[in-house]
N, C-alpha and C positions, 0 to 999 in steps of 0.2 A: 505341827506334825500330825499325822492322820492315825486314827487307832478304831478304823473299822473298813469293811471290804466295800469293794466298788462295783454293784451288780445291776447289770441293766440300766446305770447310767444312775444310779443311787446311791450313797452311802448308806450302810446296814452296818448294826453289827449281827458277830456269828449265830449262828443259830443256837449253839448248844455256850454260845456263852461266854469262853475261853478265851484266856490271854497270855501270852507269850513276850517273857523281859527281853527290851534288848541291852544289853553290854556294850559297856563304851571299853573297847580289849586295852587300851592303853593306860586306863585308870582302874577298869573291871568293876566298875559301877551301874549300876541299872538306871538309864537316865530317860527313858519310855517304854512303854508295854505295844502290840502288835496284838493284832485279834486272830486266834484258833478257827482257821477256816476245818470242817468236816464235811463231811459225805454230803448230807444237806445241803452244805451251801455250795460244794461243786455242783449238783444239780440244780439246783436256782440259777448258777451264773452259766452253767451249760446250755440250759433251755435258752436260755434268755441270749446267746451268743446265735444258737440254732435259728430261734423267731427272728433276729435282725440279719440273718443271710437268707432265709426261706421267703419271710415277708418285706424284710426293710427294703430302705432306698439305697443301702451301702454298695453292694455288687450290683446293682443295676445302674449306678452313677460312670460317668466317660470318667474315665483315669485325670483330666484335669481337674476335674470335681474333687476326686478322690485328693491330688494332689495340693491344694486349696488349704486342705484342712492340714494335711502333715508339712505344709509348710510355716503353718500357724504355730503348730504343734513346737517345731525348728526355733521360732519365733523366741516362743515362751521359755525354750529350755533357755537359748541365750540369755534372757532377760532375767532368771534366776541362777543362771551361772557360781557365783558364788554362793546362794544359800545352798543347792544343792550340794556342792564341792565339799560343802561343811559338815553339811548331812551326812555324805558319804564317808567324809575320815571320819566322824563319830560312830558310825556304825561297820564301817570295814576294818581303821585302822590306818588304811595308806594315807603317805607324806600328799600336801595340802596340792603341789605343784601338779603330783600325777592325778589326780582328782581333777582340776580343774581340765587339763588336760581331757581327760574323759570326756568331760561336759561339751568341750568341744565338738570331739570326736561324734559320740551324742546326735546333737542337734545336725551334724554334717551328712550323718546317716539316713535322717528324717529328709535331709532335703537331697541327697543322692534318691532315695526312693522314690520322691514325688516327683522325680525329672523322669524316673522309669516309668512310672505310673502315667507320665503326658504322652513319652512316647509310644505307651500302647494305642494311644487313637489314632495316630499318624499309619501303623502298620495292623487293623484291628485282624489283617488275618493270610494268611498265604496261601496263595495259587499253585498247583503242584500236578505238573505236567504227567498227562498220563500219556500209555500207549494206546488206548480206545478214544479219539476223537469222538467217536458221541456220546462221553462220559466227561465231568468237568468235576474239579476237585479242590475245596478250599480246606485249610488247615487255621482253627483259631486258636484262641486258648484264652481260657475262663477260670475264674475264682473258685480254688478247690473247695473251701469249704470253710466248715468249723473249725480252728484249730486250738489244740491243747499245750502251751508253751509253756516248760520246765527251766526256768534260767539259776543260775550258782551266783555266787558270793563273793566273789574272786573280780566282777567288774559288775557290780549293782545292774546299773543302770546302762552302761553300753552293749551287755549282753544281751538286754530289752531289748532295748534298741533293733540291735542285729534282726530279731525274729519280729518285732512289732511294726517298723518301718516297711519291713517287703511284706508282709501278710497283707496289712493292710493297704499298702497301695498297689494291691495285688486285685481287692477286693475281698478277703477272706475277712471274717470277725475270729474273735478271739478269747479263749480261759485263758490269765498268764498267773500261776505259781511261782513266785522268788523265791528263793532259797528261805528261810526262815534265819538264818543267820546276819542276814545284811538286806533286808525289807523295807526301808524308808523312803530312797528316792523312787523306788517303782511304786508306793501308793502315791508319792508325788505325780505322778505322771497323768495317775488315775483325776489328779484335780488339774491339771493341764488339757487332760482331754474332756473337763466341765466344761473350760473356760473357751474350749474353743468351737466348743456345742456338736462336738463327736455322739453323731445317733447312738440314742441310748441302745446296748446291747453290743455294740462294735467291739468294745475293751472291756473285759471284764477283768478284776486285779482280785485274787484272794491269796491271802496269807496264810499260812500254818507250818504246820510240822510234814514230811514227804509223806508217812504213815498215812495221815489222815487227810490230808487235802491231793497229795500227788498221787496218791497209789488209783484214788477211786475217779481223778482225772482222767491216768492214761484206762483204763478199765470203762471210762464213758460212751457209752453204745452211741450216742447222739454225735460226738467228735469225729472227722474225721482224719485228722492228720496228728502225729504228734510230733511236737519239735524239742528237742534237748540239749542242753548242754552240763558236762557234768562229769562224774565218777565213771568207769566202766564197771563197775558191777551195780552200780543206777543203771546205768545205761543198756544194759543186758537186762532187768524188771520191764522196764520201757519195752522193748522192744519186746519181748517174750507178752506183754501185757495187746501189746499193738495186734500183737500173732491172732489173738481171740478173733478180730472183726476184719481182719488185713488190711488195717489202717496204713495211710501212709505215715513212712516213719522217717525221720532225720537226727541223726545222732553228731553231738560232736563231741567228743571225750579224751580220754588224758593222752599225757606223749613220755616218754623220756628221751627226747631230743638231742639227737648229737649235734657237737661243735668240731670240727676238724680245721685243727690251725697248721700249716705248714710254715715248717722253717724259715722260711723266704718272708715272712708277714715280718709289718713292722709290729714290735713289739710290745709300745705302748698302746695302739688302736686295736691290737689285738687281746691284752688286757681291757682297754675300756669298753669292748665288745661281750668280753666274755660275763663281764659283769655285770652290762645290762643285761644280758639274755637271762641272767638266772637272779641277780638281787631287785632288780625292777618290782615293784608290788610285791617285797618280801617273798619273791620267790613263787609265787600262789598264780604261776600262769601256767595253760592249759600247755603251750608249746614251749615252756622255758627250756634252753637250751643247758639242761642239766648234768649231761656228758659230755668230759671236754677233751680232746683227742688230741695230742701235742706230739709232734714229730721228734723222735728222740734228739736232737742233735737238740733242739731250741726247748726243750720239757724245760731244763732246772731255773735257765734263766725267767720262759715266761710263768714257771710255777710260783718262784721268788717275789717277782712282781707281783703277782696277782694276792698272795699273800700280804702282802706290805699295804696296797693298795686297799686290800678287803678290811685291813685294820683299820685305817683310814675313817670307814663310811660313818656320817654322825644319825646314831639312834635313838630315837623320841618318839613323843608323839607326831603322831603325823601333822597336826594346827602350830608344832612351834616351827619356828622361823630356822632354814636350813635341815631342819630334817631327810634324810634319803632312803632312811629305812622305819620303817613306821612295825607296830605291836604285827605279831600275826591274829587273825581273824576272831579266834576265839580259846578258848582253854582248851574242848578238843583237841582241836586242831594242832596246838600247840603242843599237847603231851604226844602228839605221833609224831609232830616232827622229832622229838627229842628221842620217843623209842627207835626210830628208826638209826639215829647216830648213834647212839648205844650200839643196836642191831650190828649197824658198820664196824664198830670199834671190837665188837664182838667174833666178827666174821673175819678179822686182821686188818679195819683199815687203820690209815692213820689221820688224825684232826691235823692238818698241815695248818690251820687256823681256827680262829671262832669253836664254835660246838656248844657255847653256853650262857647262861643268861649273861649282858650285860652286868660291870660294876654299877654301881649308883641306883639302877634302875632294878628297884626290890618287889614295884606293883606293875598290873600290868602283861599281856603274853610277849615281852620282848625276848627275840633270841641273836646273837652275834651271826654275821654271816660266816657260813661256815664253809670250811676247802676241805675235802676228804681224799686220802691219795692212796694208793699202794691196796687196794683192793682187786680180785680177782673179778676177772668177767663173767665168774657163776654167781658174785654174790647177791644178795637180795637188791644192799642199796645199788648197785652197777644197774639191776634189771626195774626195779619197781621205782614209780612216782613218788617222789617225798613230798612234794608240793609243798615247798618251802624254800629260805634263802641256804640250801645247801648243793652244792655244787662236786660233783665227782670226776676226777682228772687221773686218765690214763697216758704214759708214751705210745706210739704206735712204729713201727720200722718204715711202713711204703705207705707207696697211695694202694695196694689195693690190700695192704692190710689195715688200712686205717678204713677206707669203703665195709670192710668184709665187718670191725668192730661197730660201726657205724650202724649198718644193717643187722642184728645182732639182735633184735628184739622185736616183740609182738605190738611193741608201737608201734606208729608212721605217720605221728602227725606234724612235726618238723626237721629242718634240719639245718645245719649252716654249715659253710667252709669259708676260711680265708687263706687266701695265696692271690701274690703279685703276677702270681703266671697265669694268663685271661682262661689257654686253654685247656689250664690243667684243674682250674677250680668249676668251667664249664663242664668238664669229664666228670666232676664228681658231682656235680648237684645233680645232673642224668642218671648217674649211677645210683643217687640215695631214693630208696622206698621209703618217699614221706610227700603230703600232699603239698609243704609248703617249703621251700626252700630260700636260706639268705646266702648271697656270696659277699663275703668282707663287712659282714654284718650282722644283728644277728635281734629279733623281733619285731623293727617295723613293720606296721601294719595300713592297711590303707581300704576303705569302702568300696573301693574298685574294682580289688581280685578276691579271687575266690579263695574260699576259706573250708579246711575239712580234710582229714584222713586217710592213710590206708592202714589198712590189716585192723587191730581193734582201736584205732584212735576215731572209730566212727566211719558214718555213712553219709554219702550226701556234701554238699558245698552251701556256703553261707556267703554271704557278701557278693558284692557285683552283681551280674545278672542272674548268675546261681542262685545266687541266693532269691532272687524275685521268682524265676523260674519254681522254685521249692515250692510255691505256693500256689501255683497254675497248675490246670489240668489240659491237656491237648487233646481237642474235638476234629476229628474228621468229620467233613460235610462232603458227600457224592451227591452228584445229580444225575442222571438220565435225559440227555439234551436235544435228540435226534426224535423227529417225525417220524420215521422206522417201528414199525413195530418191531419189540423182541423177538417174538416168533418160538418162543421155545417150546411153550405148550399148545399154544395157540398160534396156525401158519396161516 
């Protein structure tokens, strides 16, 4: 495991020195230290991101070139598939299965990008009819720049991913700041892009605390883009910080996600939906479908269910065999999930299950999954993120009182419905203000679509061609074609 930062195609460590334990959350043991990236060394690794897009070979390479290497890159991640998976429940916490998973997911990402990256040579630029015949008009698009990419904890290494795969087979080079909470498999990555002789300068990887390494990232006069993912009141620094040089900015940030299940749903796939959308990675997902919206006719039964079922899940570590709910992230994190059900129990809900630590398990952040019911739709936990395995279930009367509950907040980053009726679940994913929507489902994800918000769940799309797009700038080229003189000043 690596315990210093990756600049300019080097290993260093920090300038001023500093080290950072990390926490195995399931044991709450410190089982390796992480190097205190500061101010210094985001300017070290920013120059040095600036020299190899002003001077290198990287943006001047044809996208198969580019592609070459991130498919190496693809290569490698396969090829450590499990040591990384391992890496990641030791320092995330989630169960071995959904980790592996990732790693997939991962390497799938690297190689979706470099297929974009080929097809940039096939179409390097567009032709765009004008009304003046002696005027001719090409549209390309070129590698924006520098970028400064902020990723969270909550999915190591596939979040990389998302931002590192289209920058770079965009041609952009790169700062990337991890979370400091879950920093292992993205130094890994940094010895991935050794191995595969990524020009020094393309990937730069530093660690720290957001104070000291993220703040004077996005605040970098030499950056030009900044990309995020993360908290909305991060996300709102970012952006206010981008405001100084009117950098380009890309936000992707939290949801409280509604789930609308209509009576006509089968029952049981309507429980095993609701539970992955919010027990999945202990809950700690950007779009977990946190709000669950049951037509009063079908509430008691699938409330019942989903109870019995949520008993059920077996809680461990994430590396023992069978696990489905792994420690959450870290002791933070852990004591807000807990104030926040407090918070609920406070405001009149009721624990219809879970709400506290597991029996047996006395070390460790593990918490039961938890069903919350009978709270009002002013109260805190209804409107705010818990980012956790807690899940909030209201009845609703109709479809456009359940739309109107639905819509009901200043998130909009997902949503779901289930109903056996095509075109009454088609009326309502039209109707929900949110950028991504599941019908009889409720979080697959996929490289191919686009990914990203409305209202404050973020700016901007990730994934697919959006997401490669993020990373271009669009050049108009005019020309003047005609033997004609102008004639304007001169007849």
């Amino acid at each position: 495991m690596q315990d210093k930062l990756f600049i300019d195609g080097k290993w260093c460590a920090p300038a001023k020195g500093g080290m950072l334990d990390v926490i195995d959350p399931a044991t709450e043991a410190v089982f390796h230290k992480i190097p205190a990236a500061t101010a210094d060394d985001v300017d070290l690794a920013v120059k040095a991101a600036r020299k190899a897009f002003d001077a290198g070979p990287w943006p001047r390479m044809t996208g198969a070139e580019r592609a070459s290497y991130l498919r190496r890159m693809a290569e490698k991640i396969r090829e450590k598939k499990d040591f990384l998976a391992r890496m990641e429940v030791r320092d995330n916490g989630k169960p071995l299965p959904e980790a592996a998973w990732d790693m997939d997911d991962v390497a799938g990402c690297f190689d979706f990008y470099a297929g974009l990256a080929e097809e940039q040579d096939q179409k390097p630029q567009e032709v765009i009819p004008l009304g003046d015949a002696r005027f001719s008009c090409k549209v390309v698009k070129e590698p924006l720049g520098v970028v400064g990419a902020i990723t969270p904890w909550n999915y190591p290494l596939l979040m990389v991913a998302w931002k590192v795969a289209p920058a770079l087979a965009a041609g952009c080079t790169m700062v990337l700041k991890p979370s400091e909470l879950a920093s292992l498999t993205t130094l890994e990555l940094g010895v991935i892009a050794e191995e595969v002789g990524l020009p020094a300068g393309v990937l730069n990887i530093l660690t720290g605390l957001g104070v000291d390494a993220g703040q004077p990232l996005t605040e970098h006069p030499l950056v030009d883009k900044l990309a995020f993912t993360g908290s909305v009141a991060t996300g709102r620094k970012v952006m206010i910080a981008g405001a100084q040089d009117i950098k380009n900015v890309s936000l992707e940030l939290g949801g409280k996600s509604p789930f609308v299940v209509f009576a006509d749903s089968d029952i049981e796939q309507a429980v095993e939906w609701i539970m992955f959308g919010i027990f999945w990675n202990q809950g700690q997902v950007c779009s977990a479908t946190s709000r669950v919206l049951i037509e009063e006719s079908a509430y008691p039964k699938i409330l019942a269910r989903l109870c019995e079922e949520a008993a059920k899940i077996k809680i461990g570590n994430g590396l023992d065999d069978g696990t489905l709910l792994g420690p959450i992230v870290s002791k933070g994190q852990y004591d807000k999930i807990l104030a926040a059900i407090e918070r609920g129990k406070a405001e009149g809900a009721t624990v219809a299950s879970g709400g506290k630590r597991p029996a047996g398990l006395n070390t460790g952040y593990f918490l039961e999954p938890t069903v919350l019911t009978d709270m009002s739709e002013e109260s805190w936990v209804w409107k705010e993120e818990i980012f956790g395995p807690v899940v909030c279930v209201k009845p609703f009367k109709d479809e456009a009182d359940a739309i109107r509950m639905a819509n009901d907040s200043r998130f909009g980053l997902a949503a779901a419905v289930m109903s056996k009726d095509k075109a009454r679940a088609e009326r309502v994913a039209r109707a929900f203000r949110a950028g991504i929507v599941w019908v009889n489902c409720s979080q697959p994800t996929f490289t191919d679509a686009p990914w990203g918000g409305y209202k404050q769940s973020g700016i901007g799309r990730e994934l697919g061609r959006w997401g490669f797009e993020n990373y271009l700038e669009t050049k108009q080229i005019t020309g003047f074609d005609s033997d004609e003189p102008w004639g304007w000043y001169i007849k």
